[in-house]
C-alpha positions, -999 to +999 in steps of 0.1 A: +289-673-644+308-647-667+299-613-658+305-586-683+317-558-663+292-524-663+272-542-691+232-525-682+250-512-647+215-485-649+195-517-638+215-525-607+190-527-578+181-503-554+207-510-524+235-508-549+222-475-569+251-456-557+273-475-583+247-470-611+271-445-626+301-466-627+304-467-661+340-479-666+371-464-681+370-448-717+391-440-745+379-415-768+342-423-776+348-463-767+338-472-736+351-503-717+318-522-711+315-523-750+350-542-746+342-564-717+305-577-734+323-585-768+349-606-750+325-622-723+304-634-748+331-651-769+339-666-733+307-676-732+306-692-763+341-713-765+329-725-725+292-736-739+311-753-769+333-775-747+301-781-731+299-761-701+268-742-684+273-706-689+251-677-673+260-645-691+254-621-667+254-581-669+266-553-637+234-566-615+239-605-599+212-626-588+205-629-555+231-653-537+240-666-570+256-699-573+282-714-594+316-735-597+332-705-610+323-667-611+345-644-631+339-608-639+355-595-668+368-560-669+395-536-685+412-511-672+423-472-668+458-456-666+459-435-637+497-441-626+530-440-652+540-468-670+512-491-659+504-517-684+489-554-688+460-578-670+455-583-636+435-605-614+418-607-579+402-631-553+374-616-529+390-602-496+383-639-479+389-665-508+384-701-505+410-725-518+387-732-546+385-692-555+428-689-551+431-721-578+406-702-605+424-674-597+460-692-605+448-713-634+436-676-654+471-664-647+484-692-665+466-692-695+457-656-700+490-643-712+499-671-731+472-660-753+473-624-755+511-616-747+500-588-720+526-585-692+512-585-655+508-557-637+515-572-609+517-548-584+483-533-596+457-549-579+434-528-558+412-528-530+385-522-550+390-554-569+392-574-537+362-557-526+342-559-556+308-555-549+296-588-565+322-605-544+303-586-508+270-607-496+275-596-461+268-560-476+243-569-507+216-590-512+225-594-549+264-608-550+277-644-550+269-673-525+301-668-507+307-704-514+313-693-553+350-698-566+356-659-579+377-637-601+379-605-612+400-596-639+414-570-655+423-579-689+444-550-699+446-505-702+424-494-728+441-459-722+474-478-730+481-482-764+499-514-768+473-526-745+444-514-762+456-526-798+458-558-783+427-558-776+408-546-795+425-558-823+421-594-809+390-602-784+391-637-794+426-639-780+418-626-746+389-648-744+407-677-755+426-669-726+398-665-701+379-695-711+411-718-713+412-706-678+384-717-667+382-748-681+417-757-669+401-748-636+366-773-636+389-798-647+402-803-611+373-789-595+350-808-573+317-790-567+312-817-539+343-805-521+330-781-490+367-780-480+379-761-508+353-736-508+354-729-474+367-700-462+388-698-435+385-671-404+415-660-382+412-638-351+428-602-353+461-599-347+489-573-339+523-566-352+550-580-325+579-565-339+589-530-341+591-517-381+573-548-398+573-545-434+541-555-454+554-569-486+532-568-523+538-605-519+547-636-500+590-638-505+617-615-488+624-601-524+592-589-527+580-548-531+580-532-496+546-511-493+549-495-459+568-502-425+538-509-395+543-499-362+547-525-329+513-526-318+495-519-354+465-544-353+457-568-386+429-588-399+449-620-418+433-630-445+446-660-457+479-679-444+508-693-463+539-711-452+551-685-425+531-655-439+499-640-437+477-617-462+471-592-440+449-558-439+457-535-416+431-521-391+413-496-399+428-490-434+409-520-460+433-500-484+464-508-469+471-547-475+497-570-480+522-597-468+533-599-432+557-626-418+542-651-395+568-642-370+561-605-371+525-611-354+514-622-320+477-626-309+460-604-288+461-614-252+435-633-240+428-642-281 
């Protein structure tokens, strides 16, 4: 499934009519869903050419839709200095299957197009992309569908925007080699790897825990969380866990494993 992100977003159903006017970033008179349906349809093509299924789809998603790979294609809007280049995102709870997709666009994506990553750019709103919710929507993904949104650029940035603009066919070389790179190793028969796995609430053990952009002692220090300050992990890896803190879906991030401790009795 390539969605084309805020393609026909006025026919989104009833329970999601609040995001009817979500009409994406603009520059000038161009608006970004005119970017996203010219590339998601050249994805569509180069996949259906090396013989995959391909649903096209526009803002609204069938009911529990099903796939071996869901990506919703999307460009962005400067609102912070110096941002610049793609970026890409795994629901709030991703399955192995959805973290390999997710790693297999990063590598092909800007080898074609020559964007940097903006790699401390991802939002909250990309993890919680509506399509990505079926415990709030009816119409979003079987949560058993690898997904991906992307962010293929700033159309308010100009070296972003000539890119592409200029060359649509490179970003969706890039998004389909992605993909593909991706059902190569993919078995739909696998429940393990779409499964996704559930961990008990936590609490920070430690006083002053930092909660790092990503999973290495180099990595950007968001904010400092209190002894005491309760997380939901979200995925683990080697001695750290993805973490959102409680109470706060937009504060997220890396903790070390040895900074938490279960609740008692948990």
């Amino acid at each position: 499934g390539i969605q084309a992100g805020h393609w026909r977003v006025e026919e989104l159903p009833e329970e999601q009519y609040r995001l009817r006017d979500s009409t994406g970033a603009r520059y000038g008179r161009f608006r970004e869903a005119e970017l996203n349906l010219e590339v998601a349809r050249r994805v569509a093509d180069l996949l259906r050419a090396s013989g995959a299924r391909v649903d096209l789809l526009p803002a609204r998603v069938p009911a529990g839709y099903r796939a071996d790979a869901f990506v919703a294609v999307h460009a962005d809007g400067a609102d912070r200095p110096g941002a610049r280049g793609w970026k890409a995102a795994t629901p709030w709870r991703a399955s192995e299957a959805a973290r390999r997709l997710r790693e297999a666009l990063a590598g092909t994506y800007p080898r074609f197009t020559g964007l940097p990553e903006d790699r401390f750019g991802t939002t909250s709103y990309m993890r919680g992309y509506y399509a990505f919710s079926p415990h709030r929507y009816e119409h979003a993904i079987d949560p058993r569908t690898p997904a991906v949104i992307l962010e293929m650029g700033f159309i308010t940035v100009r070296e972003d925007r000539e890119a592409l603009l200029g060359n649509p066919q490179a970003a969706a070389l890039g998004i389909a080699a992605g993909i593909m790179r991706f059902l190569s190793g993919h078995d739909p028969f696998d429940r393990g790897q779409m499964a996704v796995s559930l961990y008990p609430v936590m609490r920070v053990g430690v006083r002053g825990a930092e909660l790092l952009s990503h999973p290495s002692e180099d990595a950007l220090r968001l904010a400092e969380l209190p002894e005491g300050t309760l997380v939901r992990p979200l995925h683990r890896q080697d001695g750290w866990f993805e973490v959102m803190a409680w109470g706060s879906w937009r504060r997220f991030g890396w903790l070390s494993a040895a900074a938490l401790e279960p609740l008692p009795g948990g």
